[in-house]
C-alpha positions in Angstrom: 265.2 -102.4 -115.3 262.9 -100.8 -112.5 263.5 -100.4 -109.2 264.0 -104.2 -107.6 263.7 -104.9 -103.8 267.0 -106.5 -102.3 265.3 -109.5 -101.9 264.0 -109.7 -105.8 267.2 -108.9 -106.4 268.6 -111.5 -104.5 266.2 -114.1 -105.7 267.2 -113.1 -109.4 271.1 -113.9 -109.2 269.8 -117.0 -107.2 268.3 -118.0 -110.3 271.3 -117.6 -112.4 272.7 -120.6 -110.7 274.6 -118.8 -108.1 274.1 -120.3 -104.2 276.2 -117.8 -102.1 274.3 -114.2 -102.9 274.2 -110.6 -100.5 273.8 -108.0 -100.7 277.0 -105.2 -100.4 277.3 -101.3 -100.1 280.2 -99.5 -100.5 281.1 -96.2 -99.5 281.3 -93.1 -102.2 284.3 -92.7 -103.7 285.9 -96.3 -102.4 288.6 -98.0 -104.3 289.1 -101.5 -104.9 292.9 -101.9 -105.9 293.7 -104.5 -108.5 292.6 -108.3 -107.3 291.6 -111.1 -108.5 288.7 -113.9 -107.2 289.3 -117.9 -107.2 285.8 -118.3 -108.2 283.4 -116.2 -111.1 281.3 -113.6 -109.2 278.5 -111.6 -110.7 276.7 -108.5 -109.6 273.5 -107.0 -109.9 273.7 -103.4 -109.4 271.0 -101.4 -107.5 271.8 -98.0 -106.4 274.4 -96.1 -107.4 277.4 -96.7 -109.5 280.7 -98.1 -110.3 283.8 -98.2 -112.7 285.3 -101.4 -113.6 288.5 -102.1 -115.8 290.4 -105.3 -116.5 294.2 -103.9 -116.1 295.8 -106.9 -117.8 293.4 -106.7 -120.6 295.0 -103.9 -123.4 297.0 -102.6 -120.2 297.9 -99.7 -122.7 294.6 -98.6 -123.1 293.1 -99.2 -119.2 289.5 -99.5 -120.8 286.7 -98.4 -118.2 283.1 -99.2 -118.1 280.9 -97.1 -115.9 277.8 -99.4 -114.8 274.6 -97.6 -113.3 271.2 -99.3 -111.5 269.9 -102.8 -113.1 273.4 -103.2 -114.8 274.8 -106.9 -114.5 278.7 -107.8 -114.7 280.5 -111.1 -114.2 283.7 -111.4 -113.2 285.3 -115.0 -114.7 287.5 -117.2 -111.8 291.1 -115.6 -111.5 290.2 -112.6 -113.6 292.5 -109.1 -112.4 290.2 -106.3 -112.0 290.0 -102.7 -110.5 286.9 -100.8 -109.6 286.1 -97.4 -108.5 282.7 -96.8 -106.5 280.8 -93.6 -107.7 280.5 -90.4 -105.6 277.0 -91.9 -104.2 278.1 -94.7 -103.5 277.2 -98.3 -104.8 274.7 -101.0 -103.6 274.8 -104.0 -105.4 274.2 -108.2 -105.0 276.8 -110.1 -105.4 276.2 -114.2 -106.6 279.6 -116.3 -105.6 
Protein backbone atom coordinates (compact mmCIF):
# COMPACT_ATOMS: atom_id res chain seq x y z
CA UNK A 1 0.00 0.00 0.00
CA UNK A 2 1.53 3.62 -0.56
CA UNK A 3 1.70 6.20 1.59
CA UNK A 4 -2.21 7.25 2.69
CA UNK A 5 -3.06 10.66 4.23
CA UNK A 6 -4.82 10.28 7.75
CA UNK A 7 -7.82 11.45 6.28
CA UNK A 8 -7.76 8.71 3.29
CA UNK A 9 -6.99 6.58 5.75
CA UNK A 10 -9.78 7.51 7.83
CA UNK A 11 -12.20 7.51 4.98
CA UNK A 12 -11.03 3.85 4.06
CA UNK A 13 -12.06 2.11 7.57
CA UNK A 14 -15.18 4.38 7.23
CA UNK A 15 -15.96 2.44 4.31
CA UNK A 16 -15.55 -0.86 5.89
CA UNK A 17 -18.68 -0.18 7.79
CA UNK A 18 -17.07 1.19 10.85
CA UNK A 19 -18.73 4.80 12.24
CA UNK A 20 -16.44 5.69 15.20
CA UNK A 21 -12.78 6.02 13.34
CA UNK A 22 -9.30 8.25 14.71
CA UNK A 23 -6.63 8.35 14.32
CA UNK A 24 -3.97 7.07 17.42
CA UNK A 25 -0.09 7.28 18.09
CA UNK A 26 1.57 5.51 20.46
CA UNK A 27 4.82 6.06 21.90
CA UNK A 28 8.08 3.68 20.97
CA UNK A 29 8.37 0.97 22.82
CA UNK A 30 4.67 1.15 24.67
CA UNK A 31 2.96 -1.89 25.98
CA UNK A 32 -0.51 -2.72 25.94
CA UNK A 33 -0.98 -5.46 28.73
CA UNK A 34 -3.50 -8.15 27.98
CA UNK A 35 -7.26 -6.74 27.43
CA UNK A 36 -9.97 -7.27 25.82
CA UNK A 37 -12.76 -4.81 23.76
CA UNK A 38 -16.79 -5.20 24.13
CA UNK A 39 -16.95 -4.34 20.51
CA UNK A 40 -14.67 -5.64 17.15
CA UNK A 41 -12.10 -2.94 16.37
CA UNK A 42 -9.97 -2.79 13.34
CA UNK A 43 -6.84 -0.88 12.51
CA UNK A 44 -5.17 0.51 9.63
CA UNK A 45 -1.58 0.93 10.26
CA UNK A 46 0.34 3.94 8.93
CA UNK A 47 3.70 4.56 10.39
CA UNK A 48 5.54 2.52 12.28
CA UNK A 49 4.97 -0.83 13.80
CA UNK A 50 3.48 -3.16 16.18
CA UNK A 51 3.41 -6.85 17.71
CA UNK A 52 0.12 -8.36 18.38
CA UNK A 53 -0.58 -11.90 20.08
CA UNK A 54 -3.76 -13.50 21.14
CA UNK A 55 -2.53 -15.01 24.80
CA UNK A 56 -5.51 -17.42 25.16
CA UNK A 57 -5.10 -18.62 21.67
CA UNK A 58 -2.22 -21.79 21.90
CA UNK A 59 -1.18 -19.92 25.23
CA UNK A 60 1.85 -22.47 24.91
CA UNK A 61 3.04 -21.14 21.94
CA UNK A 62 2.31 -17.04 22.54
CA UNK A 63 2.28 -16.72 18.55
CA UNK A 64 3.36 -13.00 17.45
CA UNK A 65 2.62 -11.20 14.41
CA UNK A 66 4.71 -8.15 13.59
CA UNK A 67 2.45 -5.68 11.33
CA UNK A 68 4.28 -2.76 9.45
CA UNK A 69 2.61 0.43 7.27
CA UNK A 70 -0.66 -0.44 5.13
CA UNK A 71 -1.18 -3.65 7.37
CA UNK A 72 -4.88 -4.09 8.48
CA UNK A 73 -5.89 -6.30 11.77
CA UNK A 74 -9.30 -6.77 13.35
CA UNK A 75 -9.76 -7.46 16.61
CA UNK A 76 -13.31 -9.66 17.09
CA UNK A 77 -15.73 -8.32 20.30
CA UNK A 78 -14.34 -9.75 23.71
CA UNK A 79 -11.21 -11.12 22.05
CA UNK A 80 -7.84 -11.14 24.78
CA UNK A 81 -4.97 -9.53 23.13
CA UNK A 82 -1.40 -8.08 23.90
CA UNK A 83 0.49 -5.67 21.76
CA UNK A 84 3.89 -4.31 21.78
CA UNK A 85 4.49 -0.79 19.84
CA UNK A 86 7.79 -0.81 17.78
CA UNK A 87 10.97 1.18 18.76
CA UNK A 88 9.52 4.06 16.25
CA UNK A 89 6.66 4.12 17.44
CA UNK A 90 3.16 3.35 15.86
CA UNK A 91 0.43 5.56 14.12
CA UNK A 92 -2.49 3.88 13.12
CA UNK A 93 -6.60 4.44 12.58
CA UNK A 94 -8.59 2.72 14.59
CA UNK A 95 -12.64 1.89 13.23
CA UNK A 96 -14.85 1.02 16.57
Amino acid sequence: MSRMSRKDAENQVRSWGFSHVFTWTDSPDYHYNPHKHSGVTTHLILSGELTISYPEDNPDENLKETLGPGARFDVPAGKMHEVWVGKEGCTYVIGE
